[in-house]
N, C-alpha and C positions, 0 to 999 in steps of 0.2 A: 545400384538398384534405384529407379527412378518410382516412388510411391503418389498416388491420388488421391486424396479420403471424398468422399461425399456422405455427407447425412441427410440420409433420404428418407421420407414418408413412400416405402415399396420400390420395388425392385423388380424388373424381370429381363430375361435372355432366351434366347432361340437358336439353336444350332442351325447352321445354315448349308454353311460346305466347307472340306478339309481347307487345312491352308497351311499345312505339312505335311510332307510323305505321309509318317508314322505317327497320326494326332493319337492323343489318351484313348484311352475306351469310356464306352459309356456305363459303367456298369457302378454298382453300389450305390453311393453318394454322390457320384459324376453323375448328373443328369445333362439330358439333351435339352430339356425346357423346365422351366421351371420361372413361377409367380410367388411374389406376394405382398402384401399391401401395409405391413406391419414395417415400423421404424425400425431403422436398418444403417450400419457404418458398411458403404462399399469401399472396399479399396481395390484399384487400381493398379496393377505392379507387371514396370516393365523391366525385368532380370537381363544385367549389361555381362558381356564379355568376363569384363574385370570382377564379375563377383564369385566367378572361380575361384581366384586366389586367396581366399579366406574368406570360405563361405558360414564356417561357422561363427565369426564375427560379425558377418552380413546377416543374418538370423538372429542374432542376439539383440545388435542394435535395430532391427524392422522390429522384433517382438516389443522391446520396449516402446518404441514409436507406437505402437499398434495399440498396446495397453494405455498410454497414457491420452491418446487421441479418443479410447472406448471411455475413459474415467470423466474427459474434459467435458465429455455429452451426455453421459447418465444411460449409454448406450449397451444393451445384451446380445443385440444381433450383429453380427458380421459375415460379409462375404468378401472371399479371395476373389479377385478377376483379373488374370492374365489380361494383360493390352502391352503387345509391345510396341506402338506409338510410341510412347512414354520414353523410349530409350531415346538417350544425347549421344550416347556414344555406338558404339557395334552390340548386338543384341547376345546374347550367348546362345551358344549351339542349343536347338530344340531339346533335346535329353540332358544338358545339363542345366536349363530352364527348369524343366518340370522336376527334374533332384530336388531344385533347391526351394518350389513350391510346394510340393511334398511332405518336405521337411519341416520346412514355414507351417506350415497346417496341422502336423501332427505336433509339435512344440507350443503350438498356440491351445490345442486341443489339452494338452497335457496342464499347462501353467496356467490356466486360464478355465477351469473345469464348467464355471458357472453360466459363461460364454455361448450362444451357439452362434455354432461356424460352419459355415460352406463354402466351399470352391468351385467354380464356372471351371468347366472343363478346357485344358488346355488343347490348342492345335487346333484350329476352327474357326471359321467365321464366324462370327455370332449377331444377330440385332441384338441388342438391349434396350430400354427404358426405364427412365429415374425419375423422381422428385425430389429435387432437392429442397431441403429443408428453409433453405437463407437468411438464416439466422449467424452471428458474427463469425463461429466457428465450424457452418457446416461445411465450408472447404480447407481443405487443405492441401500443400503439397511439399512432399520430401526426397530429398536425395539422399540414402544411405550410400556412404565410402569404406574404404578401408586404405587409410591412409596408414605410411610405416610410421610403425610406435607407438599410436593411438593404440588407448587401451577401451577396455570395456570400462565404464562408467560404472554402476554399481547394478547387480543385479536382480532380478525381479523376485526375490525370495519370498516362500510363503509367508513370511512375516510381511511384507511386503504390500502384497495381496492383500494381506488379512485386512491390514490396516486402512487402505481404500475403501474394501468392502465394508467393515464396519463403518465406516463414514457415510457409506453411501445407503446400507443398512438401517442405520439407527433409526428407530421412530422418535421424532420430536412432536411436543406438541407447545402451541405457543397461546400466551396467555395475556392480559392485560392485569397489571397487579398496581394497585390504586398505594397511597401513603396509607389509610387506614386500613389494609391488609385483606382489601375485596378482591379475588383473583377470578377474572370474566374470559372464558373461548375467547380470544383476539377476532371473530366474526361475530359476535353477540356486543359486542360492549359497544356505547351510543361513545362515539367521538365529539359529538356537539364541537365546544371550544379548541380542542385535541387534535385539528386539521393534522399538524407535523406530524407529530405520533401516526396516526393515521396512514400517511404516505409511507414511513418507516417501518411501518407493520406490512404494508402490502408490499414493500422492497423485498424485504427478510422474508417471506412468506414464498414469494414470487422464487426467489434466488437468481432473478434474472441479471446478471452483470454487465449486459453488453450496452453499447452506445451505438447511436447510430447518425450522430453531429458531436461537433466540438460542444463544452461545454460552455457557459457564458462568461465563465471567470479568465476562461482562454483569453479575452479581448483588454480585460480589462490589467491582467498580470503583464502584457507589452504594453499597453497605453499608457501604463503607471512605470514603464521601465524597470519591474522589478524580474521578468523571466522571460525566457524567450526559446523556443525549439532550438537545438543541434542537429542542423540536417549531415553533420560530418560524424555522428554517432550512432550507435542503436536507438531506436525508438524508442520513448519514456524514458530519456536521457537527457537532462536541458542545462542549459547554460542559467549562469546566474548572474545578474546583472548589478551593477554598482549600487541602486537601489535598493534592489531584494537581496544585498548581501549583507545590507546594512540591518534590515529585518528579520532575516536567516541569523545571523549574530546573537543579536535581540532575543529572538525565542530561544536559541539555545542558551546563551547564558541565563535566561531567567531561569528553566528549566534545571541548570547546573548547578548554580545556586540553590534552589529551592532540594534538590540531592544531599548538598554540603549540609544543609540546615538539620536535614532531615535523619542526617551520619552517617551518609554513606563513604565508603572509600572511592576512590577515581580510578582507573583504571587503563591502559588502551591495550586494545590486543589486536594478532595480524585478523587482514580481511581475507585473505583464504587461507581453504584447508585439506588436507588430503582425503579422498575416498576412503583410503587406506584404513585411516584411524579406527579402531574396531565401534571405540564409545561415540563418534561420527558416525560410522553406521549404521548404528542401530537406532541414532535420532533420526536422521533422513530417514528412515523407515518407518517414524510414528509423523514425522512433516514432509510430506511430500508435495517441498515445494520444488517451483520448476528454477533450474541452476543458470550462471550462467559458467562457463567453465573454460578456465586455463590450462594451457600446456607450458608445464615445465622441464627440459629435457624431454625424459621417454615415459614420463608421470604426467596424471591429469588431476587440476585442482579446481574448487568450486571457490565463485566467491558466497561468502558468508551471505546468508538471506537474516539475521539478525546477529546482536552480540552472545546468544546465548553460549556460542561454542567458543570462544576465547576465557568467556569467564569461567563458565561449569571446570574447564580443563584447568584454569588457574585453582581453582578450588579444592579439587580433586589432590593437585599435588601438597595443597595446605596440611598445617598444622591447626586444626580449628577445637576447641574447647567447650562447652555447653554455655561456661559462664561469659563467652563471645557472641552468644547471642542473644537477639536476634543479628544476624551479621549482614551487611547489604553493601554490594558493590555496583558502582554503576559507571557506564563510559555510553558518551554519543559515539556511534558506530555509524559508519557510510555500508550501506547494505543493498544486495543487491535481489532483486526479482526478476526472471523472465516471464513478467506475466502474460496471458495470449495478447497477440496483438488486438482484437476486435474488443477485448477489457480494456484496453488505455483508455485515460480520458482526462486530457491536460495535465492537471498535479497533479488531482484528485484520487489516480490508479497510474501509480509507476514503475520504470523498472529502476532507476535508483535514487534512492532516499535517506535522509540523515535523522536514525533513530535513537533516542534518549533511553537505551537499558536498562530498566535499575535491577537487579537480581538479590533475595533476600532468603538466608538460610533462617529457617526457623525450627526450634526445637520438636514442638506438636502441633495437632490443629488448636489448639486453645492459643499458641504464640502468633498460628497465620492468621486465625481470623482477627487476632487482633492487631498485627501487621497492616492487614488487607482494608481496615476499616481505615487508620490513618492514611493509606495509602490512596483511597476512597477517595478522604477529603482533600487530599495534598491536591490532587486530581479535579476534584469540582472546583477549590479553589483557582485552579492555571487555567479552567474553562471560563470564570470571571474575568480573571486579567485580559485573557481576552476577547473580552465582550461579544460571544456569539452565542447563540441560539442550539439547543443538541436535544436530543434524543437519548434516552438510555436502555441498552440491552443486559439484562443479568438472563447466563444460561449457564445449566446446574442440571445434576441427576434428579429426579423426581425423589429418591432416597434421602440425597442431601438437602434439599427442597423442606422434607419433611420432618427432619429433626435440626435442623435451625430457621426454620421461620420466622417464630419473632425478632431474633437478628437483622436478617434480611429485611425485613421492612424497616426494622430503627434504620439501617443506612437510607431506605426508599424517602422516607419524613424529610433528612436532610435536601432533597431535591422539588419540595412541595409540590410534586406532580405525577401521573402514573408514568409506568415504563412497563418492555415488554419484559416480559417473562417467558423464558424458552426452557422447559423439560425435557431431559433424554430417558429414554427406559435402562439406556448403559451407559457405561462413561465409554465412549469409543477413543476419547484422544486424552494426552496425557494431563487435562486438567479437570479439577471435578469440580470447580468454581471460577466464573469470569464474568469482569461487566467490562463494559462499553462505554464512553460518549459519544455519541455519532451525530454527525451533522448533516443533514437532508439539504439539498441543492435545489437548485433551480429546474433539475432536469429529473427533479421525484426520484434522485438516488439519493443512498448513502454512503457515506465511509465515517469510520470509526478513527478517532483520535485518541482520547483518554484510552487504557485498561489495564487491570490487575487480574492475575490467573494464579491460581493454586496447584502447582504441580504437583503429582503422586507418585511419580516416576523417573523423575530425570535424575537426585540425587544416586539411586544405586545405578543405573545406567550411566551416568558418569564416573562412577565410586566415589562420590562425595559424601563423607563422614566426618560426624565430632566423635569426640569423646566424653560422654555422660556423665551424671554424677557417681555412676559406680565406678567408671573406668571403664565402661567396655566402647566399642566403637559402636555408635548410630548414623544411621540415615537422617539428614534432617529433611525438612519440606522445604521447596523451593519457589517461591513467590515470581513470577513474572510482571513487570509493571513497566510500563512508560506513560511519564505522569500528562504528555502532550500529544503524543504520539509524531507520528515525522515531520521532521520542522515544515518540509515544503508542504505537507497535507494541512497545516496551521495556516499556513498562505492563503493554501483553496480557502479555507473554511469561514476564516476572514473577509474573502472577495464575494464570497458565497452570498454571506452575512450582508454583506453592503449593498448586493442586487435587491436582496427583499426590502433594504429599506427605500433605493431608488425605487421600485413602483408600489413604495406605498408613499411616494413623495418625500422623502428624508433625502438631505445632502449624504452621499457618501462619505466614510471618514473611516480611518483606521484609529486604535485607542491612543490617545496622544503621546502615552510611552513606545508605541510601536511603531508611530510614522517616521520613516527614512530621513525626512525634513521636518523637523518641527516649525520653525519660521523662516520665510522668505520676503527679505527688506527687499521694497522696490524704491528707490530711490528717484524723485519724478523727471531727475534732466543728472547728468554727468556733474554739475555743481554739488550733489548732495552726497553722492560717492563717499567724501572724505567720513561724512557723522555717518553712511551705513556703513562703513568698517569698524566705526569706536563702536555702535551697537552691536555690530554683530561679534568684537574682541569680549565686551561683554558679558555678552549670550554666551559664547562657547567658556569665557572662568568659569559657567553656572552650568557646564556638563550640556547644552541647550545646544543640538544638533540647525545650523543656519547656512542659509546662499542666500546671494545677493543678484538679483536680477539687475546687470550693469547693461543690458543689451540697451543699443540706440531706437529704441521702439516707443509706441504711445504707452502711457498710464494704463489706458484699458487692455490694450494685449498683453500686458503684463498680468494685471490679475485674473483676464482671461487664464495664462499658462497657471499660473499659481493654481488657479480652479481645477485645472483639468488632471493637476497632481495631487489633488485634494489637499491641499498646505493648510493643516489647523492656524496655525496664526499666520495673517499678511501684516506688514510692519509698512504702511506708506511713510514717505516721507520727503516732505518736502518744505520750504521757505517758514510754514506756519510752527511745522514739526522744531525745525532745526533752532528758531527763535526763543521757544520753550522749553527747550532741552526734553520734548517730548516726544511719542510716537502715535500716529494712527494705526489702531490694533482692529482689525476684519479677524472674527473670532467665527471658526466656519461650523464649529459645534451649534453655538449659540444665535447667529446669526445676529450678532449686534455689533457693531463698529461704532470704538470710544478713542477718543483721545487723552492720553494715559503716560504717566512715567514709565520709563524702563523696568524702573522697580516694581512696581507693578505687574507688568505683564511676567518679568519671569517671576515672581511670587505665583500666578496662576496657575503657570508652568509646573513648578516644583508642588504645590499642590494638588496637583493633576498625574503626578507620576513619581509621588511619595514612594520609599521602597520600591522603587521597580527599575532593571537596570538600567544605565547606560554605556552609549557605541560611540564610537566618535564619526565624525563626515567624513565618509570614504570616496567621496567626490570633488571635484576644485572646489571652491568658494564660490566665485563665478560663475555666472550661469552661460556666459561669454564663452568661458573656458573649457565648456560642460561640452562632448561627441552627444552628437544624438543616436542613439542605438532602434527604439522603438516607439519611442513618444509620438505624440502629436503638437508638431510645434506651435 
């Protein structure tokens, strides 16, 4: 079955003349003409030969297509329209076409109550006219198969439903809540100073996700050799280059560290998992994210959209005790999204990513919220290390809003600035507490890095239980956090960072524990070679990430390239250098250039990335030696 989606602002069609012996009749809900001007999902559907042969899987899988294409647009109306165009292959007989549109309609009618639905009568010429919407997701096109052994994916149960609707249901209202505890309509409050915030409220507000250009950090993540597309992959799939693998490292081990300290256990668990699994089930049912999905044998498996499902199920089989808690495990998990394509947008929104889990059982809310506060700072703290600029979202029931408020603002103080405040009238999803750091872009979006969520549901949906102090068995509360959020969205956010300081005239720089190179000796003629290897043998005793620009090129192309990789310290050297057993240090933070002992500059070095870890150079030495992948030479 070959499918068409449009999302149109109105709809209309005219019967013309038969264009089958025996077309439908015009009678009931089969109209011969029919207008209207109201937003509307068409679809298009030309029914193949082959959808005979298990029509009832072909139904199954279009229903699902059909619902999540109505959810992806905020869309009520839907019409059926026969077009068999649409067919790639032989068309199925006119009577077992209209069977299995029929069908189609009354099953969509059925599971779908809220829905209204019409069908363009089959068997007939028809004009029609549309407008399309062209917005990133108002087209779409699908081919439902029924390939042997493909099973049904999982299906659209009223719980299902529920839990979209309620999503799509809930009233929010959003607020601007100040450190001294002033909570202002997000349209009333004077932004003055608060530009970011500002664009981050009318993001979240908007809910608009889509792009309609690369982002700017796209330029600058090849220029610097740290990422680069995979045209031999799915989309939102990239390669990671010797640079950014050296900074991908980086964040996670600080990350992983900062877990250890914190006491958590480590963990790895597989990245998919079966349908099948009932306590699986019933989570894809309150997260309805989009999968991507393996076949194994004559079974279909999803990969993991976060770590939640290896751990909860680790847990589940534990032996866990009250006086165990608070208990918290954590693992970076590679995790996968199909997000729609017209949501990509270089790192920033991808479909796979390396996410830092930490999962934390706690006895009551008096154990989460006090969980949730260190987890808080852990969090604003990794937002410092890496020197960039955020936003903060806390969204909460209006209920729980209102019986810990002063709470919530003691954490808002430690941020000295407002943040939004989003209220629900329900809890629709399974946390009744979460915050954000989100970092606003060059392109007036956001995405979210830091967050912590209070779950109320996953423990018995898992059957994860301690044993209390009486002995009997409890549910604990299950803390969701990633104290960075995905390493490569730490990348965006960074590059992000470095655009608003380029047009406010700032040299671009990454924090000196996080640049790939920390120093690059340029040695001024092949004589001085031998002293920039003792400095650079040096440098790396002292943990101090270094290459050596040996190319046969001038002085100035050299710290040209040095520049154009943003290299916090350049190390010239030449005749005057080598005489004094000294170095020329180009300090690109400071913009001052001394001549200075060795000792020295890594003393500034190691003051400069006190506690923070390090990688070793996953690069030659040489810059001679170095493929060019994306740079600019």
């Amino acid at each position: 079955m070959q499918l068409l989606l449009i999302h149109s602002d109105g709809f209309s069609w005219k019967v013309n003349e038969k264009a089958v012996e025996n077309p439908e009749s015009l009678i009931d809900k089969i109209s011969g003409e029919y207008t209207t001007e109201e937003s509307v999902m068409i679809v298009f559907i030309g029914v193949e030969s082959n959808d005979t042969e298990n029509t009832s899987f072909i139904i199954e899988k279009t229903l699902l297509e059909l619902q999540q294409a109505l959810h992806d647009v905020k869309e009520i109306n839907i019409i059926l329209y026969p077009w068999v165009h649409l067919v790639k292959t032989t068309p199925a007989k006119p009577t077992d076409a209209l069977d299995i549109l029929k069908t189609l309609h009354k099953q969509l009618e059925e599971k779908l109550p809220e829905i209204n639905i019409l069908r363009a009568p089959f068997g007939y010429y028809k004009s029609f006219s549309l407008q399309c919407k062209g917005h990133a997701l108002a087209e779409r096109s699908k081919e439902i198969t029924s390939e042997k052994g493909e099973e049904i994916i999982i299906e659209p149960t009223a719980e299902i439903t529920k839990a979209l609707q309620a999503e799509d249901e809930v009233k929010s209202q959003f607020f601007v809540l100040t450190p001294n505890g002033e909570r202002t309509p997000y349209d009333s409050f004077v932004y003055e100073d608060q530009k970011e915030l500002q664009i981050f409220v009318n993001y979240e507000t908007a809910k608009d996700r889509t792009v309609s250009s690369p982002p700017k950090h796209v330029e600058l993540m090849k220029q610097l050799e740290l990422i680069d597309y995979e045209e031999g992959s799915d989309a939102g799939n990239f390669r990671i280059l010797p640079r950014g693998y050296i900074a991908k490292q980086l964040i996670e081990k600080h990350v992983t560290e900062m877990a250890i300290k914190y006491g958590a256990m480590i963990v790895e668990t597989p990245i998919m998992y079966s349908y099948e699994h009932p306590s699986l089930k019933k989570y894809l049912e309150r997260f309805p994210a989009r999968q991507y999905i393996v076949q194994s044998g004559q079974k279909n498996y999803f990969l993991r959209f976060s770590a939640c499902f290896g751990q909860f199920l680790a847990l589940s089989d534990a032996i866990i005790s009250y006086r165990q808690l608070p208990l918290k495990m954590f693992e970076l998990s590679k995790s996968y999204r199909r997000e729609q394509r017209g949501e990509l947008a270089g790192i920033r929104r991808l479909r796979a990513f390396t996410m830092p889990d930490l999962h934390t059982a706690a006895i009551d809310m008096e154990m989460a919220k006090k969980e949730f506060e260190a987890q808080f700072l852990l969090a604003l703290q990794y937002m410092n290390d890496i020197e960039v600029s955020f936003e903060t979202a806390f969204r909460m029931t209006t209920e729980f809003f209102d019986g810990n408020k002063d709470w919530i603002i003691s954490l808002i103080k430690n941020l000295e600035k407002p943040i939004l405040l989003e209220l629900f009238d329900i809890r629709y999803a399974y946390f009744i507490l979460k915050f954000e750091f989100n970092i606003v872009d060059d392109q007036k979006k956001a995405a979210a890095l830091s967050t912590v969520q209070i779950d109320v549901e996953n423990s018995e949906r898992f059957d994860i239980k301690f044993i209390n102090e009486k002995g009997r068995e409890t549910y604990p509360l299950l803390l969701h956090c990633s104290l960075s959020g995905s390493t490569e969205r730490v990348i965006y956010g960074v590059l992000e960072e470095q655009i608003k300081n380029m047009q406010k005239g700032i040299k671009p720089q990454f924090p000196l524990w996080l640049s790939p190179i920390q120093v690059r000796i340029l040695p001024v003629t092949e004589e001085f070679l031998p002293y920039s290897e003792k400095i650079a043998l040096d440098l790396e005793q002292n943990k101090i990430r270094v290459e050596i620009d040996d190319r046969d090129i001038s002085l100035a192309k050299k710290i040209r390239s040095a520049e154009k990789l943003w290299t916090p310290l350049i190390f010239v050297v030449g005749k005057k250098e080598a005489n004094q057993n000294r170095v020329s240090v180009r300090y690109r933070k400071d913009k001052k250039q001394v001549l200075q002992s060795l000792k020295e500059a890594i003393k500034h070095i190691k003051e400069h990335t006190e506690q923070m870890p390090t990688f070793g150079r996953a690069i030659p030495k040489l810059v001679s030696h170095q493929p060019i992948f994306t740079r600019a030479v």
